[in-house]
N, C-alpha and C positions, 0 to 999 in steps of 0.2 A: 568510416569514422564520422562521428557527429561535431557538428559547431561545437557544443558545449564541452567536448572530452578534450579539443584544441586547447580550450581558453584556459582549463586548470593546470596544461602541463607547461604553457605561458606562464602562467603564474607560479606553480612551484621554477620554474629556471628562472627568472627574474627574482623571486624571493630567493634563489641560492646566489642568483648570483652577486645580492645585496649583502647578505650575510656571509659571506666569502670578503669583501671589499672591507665591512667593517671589522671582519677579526684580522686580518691583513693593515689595517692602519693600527689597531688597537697594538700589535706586536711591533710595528715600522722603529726605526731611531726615533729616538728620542731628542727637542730640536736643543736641549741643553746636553749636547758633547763631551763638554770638558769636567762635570759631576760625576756621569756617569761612564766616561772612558778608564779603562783599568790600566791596561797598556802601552796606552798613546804618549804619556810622559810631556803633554803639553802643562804649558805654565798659564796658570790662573790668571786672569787678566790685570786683578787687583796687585800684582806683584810687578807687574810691567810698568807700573807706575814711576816717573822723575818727581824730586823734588815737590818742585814745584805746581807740575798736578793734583798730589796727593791735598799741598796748601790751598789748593780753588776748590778743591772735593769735598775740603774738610775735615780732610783724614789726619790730618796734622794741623799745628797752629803754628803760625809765624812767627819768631822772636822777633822782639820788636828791640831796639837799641836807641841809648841816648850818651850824649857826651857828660861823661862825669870829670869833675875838675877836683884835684888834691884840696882835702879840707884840712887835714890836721896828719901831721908826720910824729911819730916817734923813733928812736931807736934804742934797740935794745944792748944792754951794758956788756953783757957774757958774748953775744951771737954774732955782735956786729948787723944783725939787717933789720931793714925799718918797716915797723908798722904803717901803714896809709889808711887813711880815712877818706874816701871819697865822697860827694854830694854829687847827684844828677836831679831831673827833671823831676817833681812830684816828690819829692824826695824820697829818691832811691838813693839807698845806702850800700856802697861795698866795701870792703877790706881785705886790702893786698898784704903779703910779705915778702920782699923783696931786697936787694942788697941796693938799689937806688929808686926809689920811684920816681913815674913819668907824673909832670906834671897834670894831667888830662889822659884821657882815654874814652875810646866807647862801648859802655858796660848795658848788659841788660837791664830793659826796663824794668821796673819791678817798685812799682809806685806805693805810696803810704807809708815804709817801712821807719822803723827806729834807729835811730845813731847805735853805732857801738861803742860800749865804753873802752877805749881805749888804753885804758890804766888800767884794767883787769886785765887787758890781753896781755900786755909786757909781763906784767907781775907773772903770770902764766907761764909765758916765753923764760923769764928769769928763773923762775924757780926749776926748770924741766934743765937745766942746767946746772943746777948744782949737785 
């Protein structure tokens, strides 16, 4: 055998053995698992999530609270329970119905909003009862 007949059959077994190596990775796992596992029954990681991670992730928003304080009480004639008007911070506005309201509480933020008229709720409440 000649030098030169050596060095091509070098190079076809290195060139197989390149092309053997890259359809071998090109087929390997895949390094994301848990998309493509059928069977495996593992849980997605986004799902493992507490509370309060989801709140840093910003997968959630954080209710935010303020102390609202009794602005105006009514009660109703027919039902016996009383309308509440509450004011909080910025002015957020809530409305309870209740058989006593708490003087104060802490209600969701929810800043800018509008008074409710109070006299349309009763009337409301009164009429649903006759």
């Amino acid at each position: 055998m000649d030098v030169h007949g050596n060095k091509g059959y070098v190079v076809r077994t290195l060139l197989t053995i390149v092309l053997i190596t890259f359809t071998s990775l090109a087929f390997a796992q895949p390094k994301n698992i848990i998309g493509n596992c059928q069977s495996c029954n593992l849980t997605k990681p986004s799902q493992d999530y507490n509370t309060r991670q989801k709140i840093q992730r910003g997968m959630i928003e954080e209710k935010k609270y303020t102390t609202c304080r009794l602005k105006k009480r009514v009660k109703s004639r027919h039902t016996g329970r009383q309308a509440c008007i509450y004011i909080g911070g910025n002015k957020t506005f809530t409305l309870m119905y209740e058989e006593n309201c708490p003087s104060q509480y802490q209600c969701i933020y929810n800043p800018g909003g509008i008074e409710p008229n109070i006299d349309d709720i009763i009337d409301s409440l009164n009429n649903i009862k006759k």
